[in-house]
PyMOL Python script that loads the backbone (N, CA, C, O; Angstrom):
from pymol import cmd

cmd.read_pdbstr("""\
ATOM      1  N   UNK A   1      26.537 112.716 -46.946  1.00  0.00           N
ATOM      2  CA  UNK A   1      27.499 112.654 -45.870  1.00  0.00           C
ATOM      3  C   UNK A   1      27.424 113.948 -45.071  1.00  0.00           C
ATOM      4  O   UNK A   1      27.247 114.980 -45.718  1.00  0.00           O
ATOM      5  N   UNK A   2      27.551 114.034 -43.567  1.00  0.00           N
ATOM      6  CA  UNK A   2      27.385 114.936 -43.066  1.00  0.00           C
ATOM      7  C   UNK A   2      29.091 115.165 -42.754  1.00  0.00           C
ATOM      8  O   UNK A   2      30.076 114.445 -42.591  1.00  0.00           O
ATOM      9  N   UNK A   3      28.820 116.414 -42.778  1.00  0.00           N
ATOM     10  CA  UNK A   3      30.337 117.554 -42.415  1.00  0.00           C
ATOM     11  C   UNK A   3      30.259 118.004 -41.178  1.00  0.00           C
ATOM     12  O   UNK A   3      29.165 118.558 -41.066  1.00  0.00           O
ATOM     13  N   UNK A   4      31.017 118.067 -39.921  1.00  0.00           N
ATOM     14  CA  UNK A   4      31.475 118.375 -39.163  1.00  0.00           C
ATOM     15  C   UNK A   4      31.350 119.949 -39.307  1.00  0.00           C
ATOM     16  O   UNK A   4      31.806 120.571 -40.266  1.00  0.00           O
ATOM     17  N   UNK A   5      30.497 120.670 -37.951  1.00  0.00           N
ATOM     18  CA  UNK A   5      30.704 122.298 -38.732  1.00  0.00           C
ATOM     19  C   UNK A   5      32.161 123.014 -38.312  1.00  0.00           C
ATOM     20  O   UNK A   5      32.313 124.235 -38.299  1.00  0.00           O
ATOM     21  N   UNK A   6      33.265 121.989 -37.951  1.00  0.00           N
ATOM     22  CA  UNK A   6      34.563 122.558 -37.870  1.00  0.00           C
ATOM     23  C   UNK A   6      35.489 122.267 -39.139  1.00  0.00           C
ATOM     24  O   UNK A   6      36.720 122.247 -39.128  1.00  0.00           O
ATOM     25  N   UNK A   7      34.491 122.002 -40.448  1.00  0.00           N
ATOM     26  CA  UNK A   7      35.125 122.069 -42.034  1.00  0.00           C
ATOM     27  C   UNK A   7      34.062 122.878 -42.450  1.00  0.00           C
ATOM     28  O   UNK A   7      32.925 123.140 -42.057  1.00  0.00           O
ATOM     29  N   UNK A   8      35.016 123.280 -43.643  1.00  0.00           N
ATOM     30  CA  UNK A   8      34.761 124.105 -44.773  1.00  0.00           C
ATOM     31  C   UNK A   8      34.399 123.405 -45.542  1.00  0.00           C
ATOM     32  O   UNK A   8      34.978 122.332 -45.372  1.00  0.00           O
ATOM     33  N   UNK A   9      33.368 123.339 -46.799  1.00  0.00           N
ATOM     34  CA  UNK A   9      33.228 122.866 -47.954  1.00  0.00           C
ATOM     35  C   UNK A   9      33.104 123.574 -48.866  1.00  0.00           C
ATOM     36  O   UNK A   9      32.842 124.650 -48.328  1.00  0.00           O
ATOM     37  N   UNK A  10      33.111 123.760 -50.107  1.00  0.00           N
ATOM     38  CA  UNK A  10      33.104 123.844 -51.339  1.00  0.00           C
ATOM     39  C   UNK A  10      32.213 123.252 -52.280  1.00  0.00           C
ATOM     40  O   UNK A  10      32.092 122.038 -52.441  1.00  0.00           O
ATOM     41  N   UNK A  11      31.552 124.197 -52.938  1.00  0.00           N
ATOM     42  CA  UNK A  11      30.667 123.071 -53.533  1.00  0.00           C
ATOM     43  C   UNK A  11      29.651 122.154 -53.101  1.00  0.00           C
ATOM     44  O   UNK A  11      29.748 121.632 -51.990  1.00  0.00           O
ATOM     45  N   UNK A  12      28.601 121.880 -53.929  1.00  0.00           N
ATOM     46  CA  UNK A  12      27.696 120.660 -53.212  1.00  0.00           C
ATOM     47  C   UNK A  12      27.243 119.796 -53.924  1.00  0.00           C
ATOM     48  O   UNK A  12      27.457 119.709 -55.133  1.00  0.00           O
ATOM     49  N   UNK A  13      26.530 119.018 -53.233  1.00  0.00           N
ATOM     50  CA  UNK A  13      26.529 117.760 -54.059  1.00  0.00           C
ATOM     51  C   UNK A  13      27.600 116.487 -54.321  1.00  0.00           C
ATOM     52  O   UNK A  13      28.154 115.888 -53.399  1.00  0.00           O
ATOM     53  N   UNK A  14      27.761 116.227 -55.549  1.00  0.00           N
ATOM     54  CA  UNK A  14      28.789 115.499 -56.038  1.00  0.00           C
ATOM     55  C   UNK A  14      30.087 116.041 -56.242  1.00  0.00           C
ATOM     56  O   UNK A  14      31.098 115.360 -56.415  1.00  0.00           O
ATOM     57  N   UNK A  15      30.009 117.887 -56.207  1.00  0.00           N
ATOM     58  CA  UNK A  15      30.848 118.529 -56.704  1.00  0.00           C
ATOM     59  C   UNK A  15      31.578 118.961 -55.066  1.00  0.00           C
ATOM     60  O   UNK A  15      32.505 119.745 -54.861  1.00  0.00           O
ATOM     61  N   UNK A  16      31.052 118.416 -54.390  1.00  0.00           N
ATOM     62  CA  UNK A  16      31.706 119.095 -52.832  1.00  0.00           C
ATOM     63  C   UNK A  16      33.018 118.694 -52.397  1.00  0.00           C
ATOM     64  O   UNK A  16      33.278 117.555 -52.788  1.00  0.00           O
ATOM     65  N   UNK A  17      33.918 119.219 -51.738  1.00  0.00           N
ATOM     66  CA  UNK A  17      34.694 118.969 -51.520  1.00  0.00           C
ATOM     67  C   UNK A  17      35.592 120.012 -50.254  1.00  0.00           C
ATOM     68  O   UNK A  17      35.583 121.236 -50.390  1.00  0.00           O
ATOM     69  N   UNK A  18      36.132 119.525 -49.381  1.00  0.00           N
ATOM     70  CA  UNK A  18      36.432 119.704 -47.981  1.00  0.00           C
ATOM     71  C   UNK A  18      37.424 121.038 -48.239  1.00  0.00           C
ATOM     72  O   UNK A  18      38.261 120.727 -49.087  1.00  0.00           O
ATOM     73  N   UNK A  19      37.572 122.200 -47.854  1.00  0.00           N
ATOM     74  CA  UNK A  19      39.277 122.978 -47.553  1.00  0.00           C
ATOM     75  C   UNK A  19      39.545 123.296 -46.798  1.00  0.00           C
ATOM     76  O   UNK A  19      40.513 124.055 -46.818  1.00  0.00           O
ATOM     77  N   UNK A  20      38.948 122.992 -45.620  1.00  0.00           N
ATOM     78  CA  UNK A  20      39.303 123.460 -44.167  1.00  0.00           C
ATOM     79  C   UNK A  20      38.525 122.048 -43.026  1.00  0.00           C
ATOM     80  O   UNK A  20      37.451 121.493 -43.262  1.00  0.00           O
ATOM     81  N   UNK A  21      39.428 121.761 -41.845  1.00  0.00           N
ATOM     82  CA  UNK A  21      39.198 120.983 -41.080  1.00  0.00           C
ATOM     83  C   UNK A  21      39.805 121.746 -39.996  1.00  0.00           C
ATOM     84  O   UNK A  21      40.917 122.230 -40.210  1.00  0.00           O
ATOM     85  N   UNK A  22      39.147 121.959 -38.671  1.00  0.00           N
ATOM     86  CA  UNK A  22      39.637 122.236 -37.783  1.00  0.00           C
ATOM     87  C   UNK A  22      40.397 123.337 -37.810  1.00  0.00           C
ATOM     88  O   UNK A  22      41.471 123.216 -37.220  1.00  0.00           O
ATOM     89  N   UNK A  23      40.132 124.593 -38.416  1.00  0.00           N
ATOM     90  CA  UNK A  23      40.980 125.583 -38.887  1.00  0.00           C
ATOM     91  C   UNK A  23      42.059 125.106 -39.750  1.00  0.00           C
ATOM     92  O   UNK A  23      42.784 125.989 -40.208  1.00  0.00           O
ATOM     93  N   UNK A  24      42.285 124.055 -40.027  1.00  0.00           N
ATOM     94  CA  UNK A  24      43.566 123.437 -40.917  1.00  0.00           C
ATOM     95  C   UNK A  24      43.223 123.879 -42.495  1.00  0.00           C
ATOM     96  O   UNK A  24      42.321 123.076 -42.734  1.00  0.00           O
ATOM     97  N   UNK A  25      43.354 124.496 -43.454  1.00  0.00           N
ATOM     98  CA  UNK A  25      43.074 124.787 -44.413  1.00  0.00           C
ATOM     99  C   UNK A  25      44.187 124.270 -45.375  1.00  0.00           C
ATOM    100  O   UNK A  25      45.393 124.503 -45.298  1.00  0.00           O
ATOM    101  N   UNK A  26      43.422 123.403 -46.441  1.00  0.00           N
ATOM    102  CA  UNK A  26      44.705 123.257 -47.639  1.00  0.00           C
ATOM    103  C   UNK A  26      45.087 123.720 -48.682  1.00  0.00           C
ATOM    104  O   UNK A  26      44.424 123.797 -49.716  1.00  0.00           O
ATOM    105  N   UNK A  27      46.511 124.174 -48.465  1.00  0.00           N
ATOM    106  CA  UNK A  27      46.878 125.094 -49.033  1.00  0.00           C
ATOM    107  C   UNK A  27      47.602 124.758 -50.491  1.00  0.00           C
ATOM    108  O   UNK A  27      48.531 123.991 -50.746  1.00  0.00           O
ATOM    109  N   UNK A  28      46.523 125.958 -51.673  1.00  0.00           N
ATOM    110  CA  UNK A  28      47.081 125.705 -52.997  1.00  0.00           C
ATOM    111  C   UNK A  28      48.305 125.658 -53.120  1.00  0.00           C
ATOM    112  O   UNK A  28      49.008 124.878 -53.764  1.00  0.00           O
ATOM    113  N   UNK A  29      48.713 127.035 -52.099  1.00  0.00           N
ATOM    114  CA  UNK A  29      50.269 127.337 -53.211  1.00  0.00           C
ATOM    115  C   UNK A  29      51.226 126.049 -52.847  1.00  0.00           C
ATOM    116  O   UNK A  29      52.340 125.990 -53.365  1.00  0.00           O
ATOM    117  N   UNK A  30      50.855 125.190 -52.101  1.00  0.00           N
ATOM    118  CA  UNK A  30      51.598 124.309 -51.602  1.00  0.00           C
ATOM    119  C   UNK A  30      51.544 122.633 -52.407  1.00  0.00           C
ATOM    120  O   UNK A  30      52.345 121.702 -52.495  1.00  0.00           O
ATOM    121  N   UNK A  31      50.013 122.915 -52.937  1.00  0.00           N
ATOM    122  CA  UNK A  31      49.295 121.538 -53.780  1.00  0.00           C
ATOM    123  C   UNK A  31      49.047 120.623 -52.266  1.00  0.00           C
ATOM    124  O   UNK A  31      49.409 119.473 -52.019  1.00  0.00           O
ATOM    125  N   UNK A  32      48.303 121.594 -51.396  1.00  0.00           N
ATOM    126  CA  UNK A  32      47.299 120.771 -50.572  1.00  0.00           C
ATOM    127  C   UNK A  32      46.487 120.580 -50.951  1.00  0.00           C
ATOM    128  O   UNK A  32      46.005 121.321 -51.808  1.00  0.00           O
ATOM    129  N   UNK A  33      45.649 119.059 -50.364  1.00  0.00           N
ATOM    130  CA  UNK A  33      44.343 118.741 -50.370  1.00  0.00           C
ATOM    131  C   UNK A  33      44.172 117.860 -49.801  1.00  0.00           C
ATOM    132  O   UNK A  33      45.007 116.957 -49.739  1.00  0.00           O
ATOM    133  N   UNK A  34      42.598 117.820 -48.966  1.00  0.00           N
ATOM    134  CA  UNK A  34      42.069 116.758 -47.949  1.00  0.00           C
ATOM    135  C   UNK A  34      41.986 115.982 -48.614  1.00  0.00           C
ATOM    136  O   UNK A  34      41.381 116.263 -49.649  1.00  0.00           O
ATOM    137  N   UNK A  35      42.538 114.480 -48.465  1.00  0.00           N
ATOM    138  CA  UNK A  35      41.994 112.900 -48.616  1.00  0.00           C
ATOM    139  C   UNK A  35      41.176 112.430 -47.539  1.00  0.00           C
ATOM    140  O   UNK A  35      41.244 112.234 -46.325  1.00  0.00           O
ATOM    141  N   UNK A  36      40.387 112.336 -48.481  1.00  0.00           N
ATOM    142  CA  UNK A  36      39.266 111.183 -47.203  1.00  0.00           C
ATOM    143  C   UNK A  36      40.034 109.400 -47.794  1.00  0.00           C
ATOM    144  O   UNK A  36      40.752 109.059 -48.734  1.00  0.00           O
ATOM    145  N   UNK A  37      39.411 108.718 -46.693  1.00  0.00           N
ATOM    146  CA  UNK A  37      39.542 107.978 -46.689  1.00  0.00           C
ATOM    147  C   UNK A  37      38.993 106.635 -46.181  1.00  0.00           C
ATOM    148  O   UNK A  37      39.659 106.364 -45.182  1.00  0.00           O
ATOM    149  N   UNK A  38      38.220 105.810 -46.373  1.00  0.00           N
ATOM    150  CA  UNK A  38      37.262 104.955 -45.878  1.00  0.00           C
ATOM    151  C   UNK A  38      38.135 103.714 -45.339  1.00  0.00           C
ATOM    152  O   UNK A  38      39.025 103.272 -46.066  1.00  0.00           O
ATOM    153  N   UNK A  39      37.940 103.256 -44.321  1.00  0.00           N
ATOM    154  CA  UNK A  39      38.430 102.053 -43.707  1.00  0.00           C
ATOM    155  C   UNK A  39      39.678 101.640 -44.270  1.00  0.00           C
ATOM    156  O   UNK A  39      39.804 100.521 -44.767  1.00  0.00           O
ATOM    157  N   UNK A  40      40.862 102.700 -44.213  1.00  0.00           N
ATOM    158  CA  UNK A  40      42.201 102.484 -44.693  1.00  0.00           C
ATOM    159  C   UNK A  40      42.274 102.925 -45.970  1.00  0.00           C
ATOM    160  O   UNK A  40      43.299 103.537 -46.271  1.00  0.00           O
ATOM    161  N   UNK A  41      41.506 102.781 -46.733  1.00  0.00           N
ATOM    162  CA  UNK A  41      41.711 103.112 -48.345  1.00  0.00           C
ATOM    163  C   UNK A  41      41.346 103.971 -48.945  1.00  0.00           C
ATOM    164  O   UNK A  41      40.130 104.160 -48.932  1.00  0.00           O
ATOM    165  N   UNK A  42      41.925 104.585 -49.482  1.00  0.00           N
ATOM    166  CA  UNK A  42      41.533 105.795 -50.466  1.00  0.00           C
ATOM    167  C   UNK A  42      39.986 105.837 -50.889  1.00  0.00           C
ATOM    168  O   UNK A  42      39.529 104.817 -51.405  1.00  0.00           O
ATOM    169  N   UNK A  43      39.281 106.770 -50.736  1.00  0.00           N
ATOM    170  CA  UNK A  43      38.309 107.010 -51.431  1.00  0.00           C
ATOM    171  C   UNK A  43      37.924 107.004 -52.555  1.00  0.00           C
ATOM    172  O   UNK A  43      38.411 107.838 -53.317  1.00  0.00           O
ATOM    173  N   UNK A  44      37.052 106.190 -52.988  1.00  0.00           N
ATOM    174  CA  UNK A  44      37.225 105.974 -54.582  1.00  0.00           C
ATOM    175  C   UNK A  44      36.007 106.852 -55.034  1.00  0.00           C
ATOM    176  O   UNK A  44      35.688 106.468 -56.160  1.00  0.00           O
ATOM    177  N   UNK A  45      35.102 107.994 -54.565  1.00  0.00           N
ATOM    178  CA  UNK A  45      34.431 109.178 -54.510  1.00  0.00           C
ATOM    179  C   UNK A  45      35.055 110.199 -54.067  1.00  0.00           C
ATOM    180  O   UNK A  45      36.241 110.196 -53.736  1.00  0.00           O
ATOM    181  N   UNK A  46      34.279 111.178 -54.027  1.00  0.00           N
ATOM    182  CA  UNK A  46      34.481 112.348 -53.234  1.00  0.00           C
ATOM    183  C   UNK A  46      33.571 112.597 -52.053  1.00  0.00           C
ATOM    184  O   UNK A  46      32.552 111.912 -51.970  1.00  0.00           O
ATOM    185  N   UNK A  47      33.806 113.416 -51.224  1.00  0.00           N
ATOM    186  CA  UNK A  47      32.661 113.524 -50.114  1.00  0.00           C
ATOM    187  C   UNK A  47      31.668 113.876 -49.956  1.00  0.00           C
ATOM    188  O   UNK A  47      31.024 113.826 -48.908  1.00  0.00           O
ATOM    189  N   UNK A  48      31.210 114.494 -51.432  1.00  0.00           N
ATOM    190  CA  UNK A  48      29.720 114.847 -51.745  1.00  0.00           C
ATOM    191  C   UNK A  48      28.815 113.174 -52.491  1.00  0.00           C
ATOM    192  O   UNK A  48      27.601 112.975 -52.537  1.00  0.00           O
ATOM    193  N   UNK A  49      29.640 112.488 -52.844  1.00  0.00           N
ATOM    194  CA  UNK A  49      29.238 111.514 -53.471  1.00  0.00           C
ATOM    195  C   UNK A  49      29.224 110.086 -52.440  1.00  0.00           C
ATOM    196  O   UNK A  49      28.539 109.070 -52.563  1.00  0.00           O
ATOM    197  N   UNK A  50      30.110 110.388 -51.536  1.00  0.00           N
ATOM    198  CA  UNK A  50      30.380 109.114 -50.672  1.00  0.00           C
ATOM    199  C   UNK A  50      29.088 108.780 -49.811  1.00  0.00           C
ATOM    200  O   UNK A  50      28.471 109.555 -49.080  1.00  0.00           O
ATOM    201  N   UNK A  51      28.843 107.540 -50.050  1.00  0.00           N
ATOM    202  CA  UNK A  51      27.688 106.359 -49.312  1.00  0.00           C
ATOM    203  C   UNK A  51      28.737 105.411 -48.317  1.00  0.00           C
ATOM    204  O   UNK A  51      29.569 104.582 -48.686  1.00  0.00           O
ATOM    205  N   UNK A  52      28.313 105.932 -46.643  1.00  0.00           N
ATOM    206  CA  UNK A  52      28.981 105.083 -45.553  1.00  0.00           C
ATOM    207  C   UNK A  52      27.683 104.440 -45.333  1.00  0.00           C
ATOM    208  O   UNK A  52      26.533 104.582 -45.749  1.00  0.00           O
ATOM    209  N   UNK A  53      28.570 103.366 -44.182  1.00  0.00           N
ATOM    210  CA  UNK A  53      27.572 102.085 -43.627  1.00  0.00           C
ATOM    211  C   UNK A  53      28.176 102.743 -41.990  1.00  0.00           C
ATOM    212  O   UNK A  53      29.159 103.390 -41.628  1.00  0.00           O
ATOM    213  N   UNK A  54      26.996 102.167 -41.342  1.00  0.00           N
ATOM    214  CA  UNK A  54      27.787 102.029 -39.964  1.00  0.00           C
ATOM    215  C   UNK A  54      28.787 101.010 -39.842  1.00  0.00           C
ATOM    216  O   UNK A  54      28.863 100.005 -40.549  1.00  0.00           O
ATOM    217  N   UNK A  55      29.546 101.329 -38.903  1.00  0.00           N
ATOM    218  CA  UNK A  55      30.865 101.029 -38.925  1.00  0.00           C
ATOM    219  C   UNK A  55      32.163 101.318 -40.009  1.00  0.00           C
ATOM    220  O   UNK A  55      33.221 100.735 -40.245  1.00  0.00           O
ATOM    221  N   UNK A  56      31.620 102.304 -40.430  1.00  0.00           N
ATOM    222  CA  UNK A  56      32.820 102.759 -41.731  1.00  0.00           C
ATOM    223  C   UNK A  56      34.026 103.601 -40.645  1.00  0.00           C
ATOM    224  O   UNK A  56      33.628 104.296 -39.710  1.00  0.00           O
ATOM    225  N   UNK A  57      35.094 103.464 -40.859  1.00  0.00           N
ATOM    226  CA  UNK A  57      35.995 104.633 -40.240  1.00  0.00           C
ATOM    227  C   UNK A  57      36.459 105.746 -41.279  1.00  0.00           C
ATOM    228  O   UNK A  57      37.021 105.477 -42.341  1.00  0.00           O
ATOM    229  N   UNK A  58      36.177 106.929 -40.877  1.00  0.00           N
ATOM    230  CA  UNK A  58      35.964 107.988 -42.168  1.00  0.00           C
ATOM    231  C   UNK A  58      37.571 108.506 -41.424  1.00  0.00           C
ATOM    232  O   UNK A  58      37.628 108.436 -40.196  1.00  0.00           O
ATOM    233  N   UNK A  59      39.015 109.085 -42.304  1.00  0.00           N
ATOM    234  CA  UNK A  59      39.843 109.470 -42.139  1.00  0.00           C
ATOM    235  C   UNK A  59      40.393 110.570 -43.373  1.00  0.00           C
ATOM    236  O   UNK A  59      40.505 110.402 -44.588  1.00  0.00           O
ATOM    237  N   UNK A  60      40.638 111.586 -42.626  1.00  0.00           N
ATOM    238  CA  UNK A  60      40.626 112.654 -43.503  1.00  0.00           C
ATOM    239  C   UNK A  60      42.762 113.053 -43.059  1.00  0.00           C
ATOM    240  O   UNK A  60      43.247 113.162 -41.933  1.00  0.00           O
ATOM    241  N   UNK A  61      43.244 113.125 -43.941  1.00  0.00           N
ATOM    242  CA  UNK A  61      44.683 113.323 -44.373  1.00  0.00           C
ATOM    243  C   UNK A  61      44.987 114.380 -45.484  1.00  0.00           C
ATOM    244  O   UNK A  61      44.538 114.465 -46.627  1.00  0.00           O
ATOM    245  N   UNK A  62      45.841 115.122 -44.843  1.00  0.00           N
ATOM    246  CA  UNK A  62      46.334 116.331 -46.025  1.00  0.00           C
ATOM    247  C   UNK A  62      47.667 115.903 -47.022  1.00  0.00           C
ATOM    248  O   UNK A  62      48.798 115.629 -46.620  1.00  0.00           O
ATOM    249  N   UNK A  63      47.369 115.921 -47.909  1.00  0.00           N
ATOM    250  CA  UNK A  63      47.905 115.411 -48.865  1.00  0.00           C
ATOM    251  C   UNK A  63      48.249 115.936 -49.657  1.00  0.00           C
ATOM    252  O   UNK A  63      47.536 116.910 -49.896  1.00  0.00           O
ATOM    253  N   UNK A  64      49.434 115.770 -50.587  1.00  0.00           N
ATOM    254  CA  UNK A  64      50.060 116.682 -52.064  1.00  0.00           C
ATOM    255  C   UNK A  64      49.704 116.241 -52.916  1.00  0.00           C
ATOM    256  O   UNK A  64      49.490 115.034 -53.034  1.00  0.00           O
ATOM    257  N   UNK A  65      49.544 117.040 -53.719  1.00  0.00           N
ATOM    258  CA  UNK A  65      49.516 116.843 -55.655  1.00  0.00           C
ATOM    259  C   UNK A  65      50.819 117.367 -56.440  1.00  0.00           C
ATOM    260  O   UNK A  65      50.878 117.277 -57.666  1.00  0.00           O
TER     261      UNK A  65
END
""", "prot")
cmd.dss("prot")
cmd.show_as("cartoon", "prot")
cmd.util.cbc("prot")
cmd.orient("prot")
């Protein structure tokens, strides 16, 4: 999956994972973190692991833990 060079990643591979979008960074002390999200639904990967098709709508949401 390609990253936008206005995110941050972490990690690579399978182990990758997003902490910054658009200067938006998610924040621990808060229990932020980017959700991706494929055509409405939760990602059932991560974004180092995720396989799109054309026509996928990729949606990224900051989210609590």
């Amino acid at each position: 999956m390609e990253i936008d060079s206005n995110a941050r990643v972490v990690g690579s591979g399978a182990n990758a994972y997003v902490v910054t979008i658009c200067g938006r960074e998610a924040s621990n002390s808060d229990h932020e973190y980017w959700a991706l999200y494929v055509n409405g639904e939760y990602a059932q990967t991560g974004a180092g692991s995720l396989m799109t098709k054309n026509g996928d709508e990729i949606t990224w949401k900051i989210e609590t833990y």
